[in-house]
C-alpha positions in Angstrom: -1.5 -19.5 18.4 2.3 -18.9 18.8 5.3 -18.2 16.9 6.8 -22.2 16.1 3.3 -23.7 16.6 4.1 -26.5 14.3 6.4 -27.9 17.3 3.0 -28.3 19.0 2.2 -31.9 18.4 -1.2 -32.1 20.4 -2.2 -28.8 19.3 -1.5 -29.6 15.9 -3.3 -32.8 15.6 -6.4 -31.5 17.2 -6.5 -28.6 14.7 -6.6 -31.3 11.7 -8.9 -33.7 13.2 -11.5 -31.0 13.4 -10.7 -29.5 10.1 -10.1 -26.2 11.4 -9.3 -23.5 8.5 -8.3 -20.5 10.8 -5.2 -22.8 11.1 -4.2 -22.9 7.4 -0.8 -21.2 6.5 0.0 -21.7 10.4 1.5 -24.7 9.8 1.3 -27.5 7.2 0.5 -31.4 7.8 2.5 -34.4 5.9 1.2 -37.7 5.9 4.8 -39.7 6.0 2.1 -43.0 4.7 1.3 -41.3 1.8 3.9 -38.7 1.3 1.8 -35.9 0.9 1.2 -32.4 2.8 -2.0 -30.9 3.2 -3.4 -27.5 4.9 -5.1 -28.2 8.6 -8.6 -27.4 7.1 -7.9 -30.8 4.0 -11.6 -32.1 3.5 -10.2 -35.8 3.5 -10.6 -38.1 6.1 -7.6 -37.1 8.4 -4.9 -39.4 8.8 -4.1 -41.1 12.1 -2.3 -39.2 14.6 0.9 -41.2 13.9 1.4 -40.7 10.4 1.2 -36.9 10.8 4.0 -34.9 11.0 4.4 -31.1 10.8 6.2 -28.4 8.8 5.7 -24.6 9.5 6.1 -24.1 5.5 5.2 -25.7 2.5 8.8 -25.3 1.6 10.0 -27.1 4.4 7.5 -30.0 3.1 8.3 -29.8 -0.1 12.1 -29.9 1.1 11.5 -33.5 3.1 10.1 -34.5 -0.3 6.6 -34.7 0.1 4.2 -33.3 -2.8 1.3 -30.9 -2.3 -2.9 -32.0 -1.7 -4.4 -32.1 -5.1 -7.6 -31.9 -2.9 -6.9 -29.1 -0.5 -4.4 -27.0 -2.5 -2.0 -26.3 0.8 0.1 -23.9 -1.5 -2.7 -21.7 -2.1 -3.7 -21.6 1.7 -3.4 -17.6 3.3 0.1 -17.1 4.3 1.4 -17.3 8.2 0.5 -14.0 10.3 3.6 -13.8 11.8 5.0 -12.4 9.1 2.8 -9.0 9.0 3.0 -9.1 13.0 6.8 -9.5 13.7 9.7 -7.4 13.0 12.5 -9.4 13.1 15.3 -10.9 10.7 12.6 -13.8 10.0 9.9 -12.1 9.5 11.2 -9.0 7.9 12.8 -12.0 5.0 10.1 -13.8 4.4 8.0 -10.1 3.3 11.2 -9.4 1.0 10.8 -12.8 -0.4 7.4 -12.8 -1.1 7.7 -9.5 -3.0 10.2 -11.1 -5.5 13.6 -10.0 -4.1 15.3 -13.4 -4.2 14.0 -13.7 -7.8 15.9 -11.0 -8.6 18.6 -10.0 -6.7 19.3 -13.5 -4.9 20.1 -14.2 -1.6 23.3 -11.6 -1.3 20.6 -9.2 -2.4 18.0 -10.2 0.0 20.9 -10.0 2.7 22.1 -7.0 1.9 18.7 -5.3 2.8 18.0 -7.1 5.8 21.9 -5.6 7.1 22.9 -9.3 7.6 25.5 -11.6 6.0 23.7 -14.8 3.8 24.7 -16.9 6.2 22.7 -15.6 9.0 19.7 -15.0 6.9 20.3 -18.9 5.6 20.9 -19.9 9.1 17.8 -18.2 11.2 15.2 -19.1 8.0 16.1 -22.7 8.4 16.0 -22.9 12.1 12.2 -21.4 12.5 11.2 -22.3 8.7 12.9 -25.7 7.9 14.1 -24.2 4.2 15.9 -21.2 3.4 15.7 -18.5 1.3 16.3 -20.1 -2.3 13.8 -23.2 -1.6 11.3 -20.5 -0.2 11.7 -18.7 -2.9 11.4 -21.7 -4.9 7.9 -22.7 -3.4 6.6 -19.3 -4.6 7.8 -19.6 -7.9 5.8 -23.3 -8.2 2.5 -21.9 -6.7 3.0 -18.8 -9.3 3.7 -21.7 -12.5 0.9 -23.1 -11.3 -1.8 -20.1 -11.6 -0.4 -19.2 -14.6 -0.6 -22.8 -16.2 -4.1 -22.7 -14.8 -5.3 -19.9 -15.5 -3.9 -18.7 -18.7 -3.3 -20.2 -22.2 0.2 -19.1 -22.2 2.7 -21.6 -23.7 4.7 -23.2 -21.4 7.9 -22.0 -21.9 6.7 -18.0 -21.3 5.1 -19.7 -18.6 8.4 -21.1 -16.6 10.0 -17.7 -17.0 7.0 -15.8 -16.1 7.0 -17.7 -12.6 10.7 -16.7 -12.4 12.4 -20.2 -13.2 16.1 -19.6 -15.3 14.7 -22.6 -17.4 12.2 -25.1 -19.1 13.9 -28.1 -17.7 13.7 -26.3 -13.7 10.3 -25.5 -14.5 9.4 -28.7 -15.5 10.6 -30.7 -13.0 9.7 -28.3 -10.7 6.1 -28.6 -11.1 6.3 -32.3 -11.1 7.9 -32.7 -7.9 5.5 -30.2 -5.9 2.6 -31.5 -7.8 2.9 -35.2 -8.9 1.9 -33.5 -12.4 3.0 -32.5 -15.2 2.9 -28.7 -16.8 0.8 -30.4 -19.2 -1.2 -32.8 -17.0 -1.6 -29.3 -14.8 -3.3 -28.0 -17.4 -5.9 -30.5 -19.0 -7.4 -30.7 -15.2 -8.4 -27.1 -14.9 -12.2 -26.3 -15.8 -13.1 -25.3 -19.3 -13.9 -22.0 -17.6 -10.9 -21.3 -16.5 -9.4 -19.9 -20.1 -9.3 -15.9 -19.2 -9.1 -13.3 -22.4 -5.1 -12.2 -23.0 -3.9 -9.8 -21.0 -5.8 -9.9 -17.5 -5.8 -13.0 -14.9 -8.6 -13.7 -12.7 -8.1 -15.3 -9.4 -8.9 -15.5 -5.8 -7.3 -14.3 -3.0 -7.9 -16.3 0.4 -8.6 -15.2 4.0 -9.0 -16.2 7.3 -13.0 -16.2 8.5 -14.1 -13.3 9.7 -13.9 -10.5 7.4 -15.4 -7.5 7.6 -15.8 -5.8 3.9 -17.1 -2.7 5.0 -14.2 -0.8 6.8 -11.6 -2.3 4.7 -13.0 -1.3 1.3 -14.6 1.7 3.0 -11.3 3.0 4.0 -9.8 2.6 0.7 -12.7 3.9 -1.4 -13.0 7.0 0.8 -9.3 7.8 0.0 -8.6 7.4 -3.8 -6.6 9.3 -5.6 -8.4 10.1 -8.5 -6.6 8.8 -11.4 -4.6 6.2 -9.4 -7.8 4.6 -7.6 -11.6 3.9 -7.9 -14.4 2.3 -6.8 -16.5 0.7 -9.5 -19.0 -1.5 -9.8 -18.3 -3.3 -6.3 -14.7 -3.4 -6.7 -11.2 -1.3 -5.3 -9.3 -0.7 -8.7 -5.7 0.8 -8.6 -2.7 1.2 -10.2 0.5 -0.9 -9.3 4.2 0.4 -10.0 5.9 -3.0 -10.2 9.1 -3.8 -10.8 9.2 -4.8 -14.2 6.6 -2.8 -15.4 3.2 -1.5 -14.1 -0.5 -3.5 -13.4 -4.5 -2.6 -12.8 -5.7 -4.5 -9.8 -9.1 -4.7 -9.5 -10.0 -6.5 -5.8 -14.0 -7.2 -5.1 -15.1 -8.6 -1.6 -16.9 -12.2 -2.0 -18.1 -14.3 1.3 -15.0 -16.6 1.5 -12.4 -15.2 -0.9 -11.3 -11.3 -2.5 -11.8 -11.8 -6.4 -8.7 -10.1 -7.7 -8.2 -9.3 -11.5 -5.0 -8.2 -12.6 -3.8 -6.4 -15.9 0.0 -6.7 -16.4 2.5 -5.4 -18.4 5.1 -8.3 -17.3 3.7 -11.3 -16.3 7.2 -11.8 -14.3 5.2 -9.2 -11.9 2.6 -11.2 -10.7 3.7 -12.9 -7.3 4.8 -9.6 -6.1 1.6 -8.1 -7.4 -0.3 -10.7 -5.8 1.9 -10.4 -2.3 1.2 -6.4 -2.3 -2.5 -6.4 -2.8 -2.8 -9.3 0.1 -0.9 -7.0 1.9 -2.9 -3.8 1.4 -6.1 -6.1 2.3 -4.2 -7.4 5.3 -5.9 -10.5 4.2 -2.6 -13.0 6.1 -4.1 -12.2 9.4 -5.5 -13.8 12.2 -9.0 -12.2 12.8 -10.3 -14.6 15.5 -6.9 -14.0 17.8 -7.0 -10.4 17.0 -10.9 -10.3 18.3 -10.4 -12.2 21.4 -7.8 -10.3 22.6 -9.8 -7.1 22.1 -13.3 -8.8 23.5 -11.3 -8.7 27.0 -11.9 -5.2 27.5 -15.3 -4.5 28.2 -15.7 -1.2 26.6 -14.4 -2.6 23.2 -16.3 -6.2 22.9 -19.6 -4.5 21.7 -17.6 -3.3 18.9 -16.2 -6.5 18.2 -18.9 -8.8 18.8 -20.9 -5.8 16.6 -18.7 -6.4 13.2 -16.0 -8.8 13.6 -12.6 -9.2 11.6 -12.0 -5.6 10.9 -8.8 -5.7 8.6 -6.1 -2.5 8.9 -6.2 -0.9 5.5 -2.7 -0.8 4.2 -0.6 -0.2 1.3 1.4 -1.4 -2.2 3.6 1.4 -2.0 4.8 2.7 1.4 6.7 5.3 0.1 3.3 6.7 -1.6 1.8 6.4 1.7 4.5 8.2 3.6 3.6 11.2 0.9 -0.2 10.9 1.4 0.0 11.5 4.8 2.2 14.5 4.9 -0.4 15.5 2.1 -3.2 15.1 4.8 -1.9 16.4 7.7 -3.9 19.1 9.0 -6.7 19.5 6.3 -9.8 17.2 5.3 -9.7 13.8 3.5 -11.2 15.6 0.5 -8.7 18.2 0.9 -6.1 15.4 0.9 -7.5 13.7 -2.0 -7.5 17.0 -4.1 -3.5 17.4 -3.5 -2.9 13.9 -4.1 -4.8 14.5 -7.4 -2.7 17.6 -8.5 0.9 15.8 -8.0 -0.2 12.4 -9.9 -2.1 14.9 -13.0 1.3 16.4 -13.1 4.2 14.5 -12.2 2.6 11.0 -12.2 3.4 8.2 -15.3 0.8 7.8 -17.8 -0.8 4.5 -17.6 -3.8 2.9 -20.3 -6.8 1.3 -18.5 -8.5 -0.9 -20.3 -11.5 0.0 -19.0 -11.1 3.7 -18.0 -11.0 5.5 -15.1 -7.3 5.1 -14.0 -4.8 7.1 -15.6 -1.7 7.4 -13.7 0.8 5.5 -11.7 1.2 7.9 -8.7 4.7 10.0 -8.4 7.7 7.9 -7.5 9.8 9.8 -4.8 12.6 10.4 -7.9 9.9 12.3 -10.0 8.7 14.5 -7.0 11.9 15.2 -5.4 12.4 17.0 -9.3 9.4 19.1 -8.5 10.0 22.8 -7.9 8.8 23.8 -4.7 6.4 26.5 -5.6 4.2 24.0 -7.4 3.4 22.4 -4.3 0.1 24.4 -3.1 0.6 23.6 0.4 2.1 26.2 3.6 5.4 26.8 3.5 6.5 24.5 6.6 4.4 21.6 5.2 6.3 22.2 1.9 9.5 21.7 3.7 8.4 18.7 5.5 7.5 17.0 1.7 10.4 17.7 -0.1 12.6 16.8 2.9 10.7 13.6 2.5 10.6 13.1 -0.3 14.2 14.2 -1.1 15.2 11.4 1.6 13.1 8.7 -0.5 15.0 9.5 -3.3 18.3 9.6 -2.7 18.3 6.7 -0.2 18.7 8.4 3.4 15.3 7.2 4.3 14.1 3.5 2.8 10.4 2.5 3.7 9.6 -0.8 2.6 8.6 -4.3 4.0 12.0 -5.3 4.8 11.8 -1.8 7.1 12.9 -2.2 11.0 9.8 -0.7 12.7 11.8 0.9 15.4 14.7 2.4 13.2 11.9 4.0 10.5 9.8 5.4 13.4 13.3 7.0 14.9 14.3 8.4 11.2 10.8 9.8 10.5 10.2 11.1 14.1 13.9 13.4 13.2 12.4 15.2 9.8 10.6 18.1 10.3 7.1 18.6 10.7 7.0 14.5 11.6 4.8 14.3 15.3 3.9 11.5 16.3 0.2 11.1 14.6 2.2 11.3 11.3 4.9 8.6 12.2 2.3 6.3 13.6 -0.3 6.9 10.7 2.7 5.7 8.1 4.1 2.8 10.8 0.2 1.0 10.8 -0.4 1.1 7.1 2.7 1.7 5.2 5.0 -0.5 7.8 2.3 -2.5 8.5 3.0 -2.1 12.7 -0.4 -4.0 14.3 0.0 -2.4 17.3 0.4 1.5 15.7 -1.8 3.1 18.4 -3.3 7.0 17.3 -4.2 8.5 20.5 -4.2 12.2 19.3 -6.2 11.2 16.2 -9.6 13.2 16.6 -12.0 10.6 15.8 -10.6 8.0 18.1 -10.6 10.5 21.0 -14.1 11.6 19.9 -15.2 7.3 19.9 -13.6 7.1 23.2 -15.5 9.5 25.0 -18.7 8.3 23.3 -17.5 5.0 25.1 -17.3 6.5 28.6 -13.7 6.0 28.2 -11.2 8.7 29.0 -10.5 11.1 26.2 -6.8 12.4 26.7 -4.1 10.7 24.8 -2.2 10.1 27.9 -5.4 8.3 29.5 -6.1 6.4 26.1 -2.2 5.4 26.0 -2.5 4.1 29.1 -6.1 2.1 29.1 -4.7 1.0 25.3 -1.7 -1.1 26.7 -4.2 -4.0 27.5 -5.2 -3.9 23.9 -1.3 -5.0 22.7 -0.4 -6.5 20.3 -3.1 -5.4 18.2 -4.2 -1.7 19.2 -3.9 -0.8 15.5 -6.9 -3.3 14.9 -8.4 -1.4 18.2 -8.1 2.3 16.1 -10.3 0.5 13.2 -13.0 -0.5 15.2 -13.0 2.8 17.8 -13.1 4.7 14.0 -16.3 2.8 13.0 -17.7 4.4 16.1 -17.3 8.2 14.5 -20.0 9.4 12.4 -16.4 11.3 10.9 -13.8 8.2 11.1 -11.3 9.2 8.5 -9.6 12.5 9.8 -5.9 14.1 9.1 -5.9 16.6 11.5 -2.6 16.2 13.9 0.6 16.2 12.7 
């Protein structure tokens, strides 16, 4: 699997023909007989090999005027990997556009983060994409009208600007064009189950096969911040800041989806509420790529072949993140947990769950950089590394987010004090979302290494590591599974 695969016309068509689902969001097929696109993985009977052709987007397909599967759904398919794998101008976009930014600050705005002029973002999406940023952006906003008309009994018109389109008549046509149906015929074929009670949304999140539930929720349900995140009844709950308002996500691991219920206080939030807790789940990746690339070494493919398609835990709020781990560095998860808990009970916003148990949004970087120092119950150098932190998140010297240029973050975090390098990498694998974030000071990965007859300095696991590349972050979750102790925040 490589970047531009749809330009892969054998490799393409073989993937069809057998139906193959680790494909879907890779690349998209349309059938020029019948003017449709569908994902790889379409139960029809596949077409014949010279009335395919191939799009790396549904945008893109949509753009050459074909209309989605009603069968296979293509726009609901898991999004490409490359974009939580790459760190360039294309891939850095396309994570700004699924969280909502051309929605709301348009393309100049979407630019403007990225450091390039429109015309080079415009330019370099339609090269590798086939659309650019406004029919992207469009795409989303159809797949979002479309949940909400099936899911929902909201009238139409809150509906269209909802999914973020500037009117009925946009929305409308819109939804015909992608869908060969109406809002209304949309509607009428959903299943009399559907109809959710007002003011949550129920719906599922897809992934690529395998999937292992156990480190991913694991991770996360060892870490909550009390008041910002739970465990209940078989399901991660959290609270979202969003950028209209605030949400409750409550995620639950199934055998071929994540059942994800969200509470919102704008329903203009939900694609980027939706694109942050895929995110966190790391559910866009490519397990089976990931796994064979790690099988090669021979000291990690028991591990693999053990409990395979171990996700990275990651984030909905990197700048959060960046304050947990400063938080934990040097002292227990517990530890970590309890100082966590003190910030959000006192500088956090108040929040009202619906069904109890989450009470806060945790502390935006504004609210603690207004803190006075002495409230902080930490050392006095660990105090200085927060606030420097947090005084650079606030006032716009330091920006993490998923527009972030690995290399230039690692290089500004790597020049505040009390940031080594555990810290720095820590943040770049699950705030950045880096797959090849490698820990080797971390205690329990030296610990699983030498359990594994592998050399335990980090300059010896460095070195052995570089075979494991892109994906050594993926290698850290499986050597942590190894540790009767995984979680640890003990280097800085």
């Amino acid at each position: 699997m490589q970047k531009g695969m749809h330009h892969d016309r054998e490799h393409c068509v073989r993937a069809v023909q057998s139906k193959d689902a680790r494909f879907d969001g890779w690349f998209f097929t349309a059938v020029l007989t019948t003017r449709i696109y569908c994902r790889p993985s379409c139960p029809v009977v596949p077409p014949k090999p010279e009335n395919m052709t191939f799009y790396p987007s549904a945008a893109a397909c949509q753009q050459a005027g074909f209309r989605a599967c009603k069968r296979c759904r293509p726009d609901t398919s898991p999004g490409s990997p490359e974009w939580n794998q790459r760190a360039d101008l294309v891939a850095r976009a396309m994570r700004l556009i699924a969280d909502g930014v051309v929605d709301r600050e348009g393309v100049p705005g979407l630019a403007a983060r990225l450091g390039y002029s429109a015309r080079q973002v415009e330019r370099q999406l339609l090269a590798e994409l086939g659309a650019g940023p406004l029919a992207l952006a469009r795409a989303q906003r159809a797949q979002t009208a479309r949940l909400l008309i099936e899911t929902t009994a909201l009238p139409m018109a809150e509906i269209a600007f909802a999914a973020g389109f500037s009117s009925i008549r946009t929305f409308n046509d819109t939804v015909r064009e992608v869908f060969a149906l109406s809002p209304s015929e949309l509607r009428d074929r959903r299943p009399r189950s559907a109809h959710q009670a007002p003011g949550a949304l129920t719906l599922r999140l897809p992934f690529r096969a395998p999937l292992n539930p156990d480190n991913l929720f694991g991770h996360l349900a060892a870490t909550a911040v009390p008041g910002v995140e739970e465990w209940r009844d078989g399901a991660y709950r959290r609270t979202l800041r969003l950028p209209y308002g605030h949400g409750i996500a409550a995620l639950a691991p199934k055998p071929d989806h994540i059942a994800c219920r969200l509470t919102l206080s704008d329903l203009r939030d939900l694609p980027v509420a939706i694109s942050r807790c895929r995110r966190m789940l790391d559910l866009d990746a490519d397990p089976v790529a990931i796994d064979d690339q790690l099988r090669t070494d021979p000291f990690l493919a028991p591990l693999v072949d053990k409990a395979p398609g171990r996700r990275v835990p990651r984030t909905v709020d990197e700048a959060e993140f960046a304050v947990r781990a400063v938080l934990g560095q040097q002292v227990s998860t517990a530890a970590a947990r309890t100082h966590a808990a003190r910030l959000v009970t006192a500088h956090g916003t108040p929040v009202d769950d619906p069904e109890g148990g989450l009470t806060h949004l945790f502390p935006s970087p504004e609210a603690l950089a207004e803190a006075p120092p002495d409230s902080l119950a930490m050392p006095r150098t660990r105090r200085t590394t927060f606030t420097t932190l947090v005084g650079q998140l606030a006032d716009g010297t330091l920006h993490l987010g998923v527009e972030s240029d690995w290399a230039e973050a690692r290089a500004r975090l790597l020049a505040l004090p009390g940031f080594g390098p555990w810290t720095v990498d820590v943040i770049a694998m699950r705030a950045l979302g880096d797959p090849d974030a490698f820990l080797p000071t971390d205690l329990g990965i030296r610990r699983a290494a030498q359990e594994l007859g592998l050399p335990g300095t980090p300059a010896a696991l460095t070195a052995r590591a570089a075979a494991w590349r892109p994906w050594r972050a993926y290698a850290v979750q499986y050597l942590w599974a190894t540790d009767s102790h995984p979680i640890n925040f003990l280097p800085v």
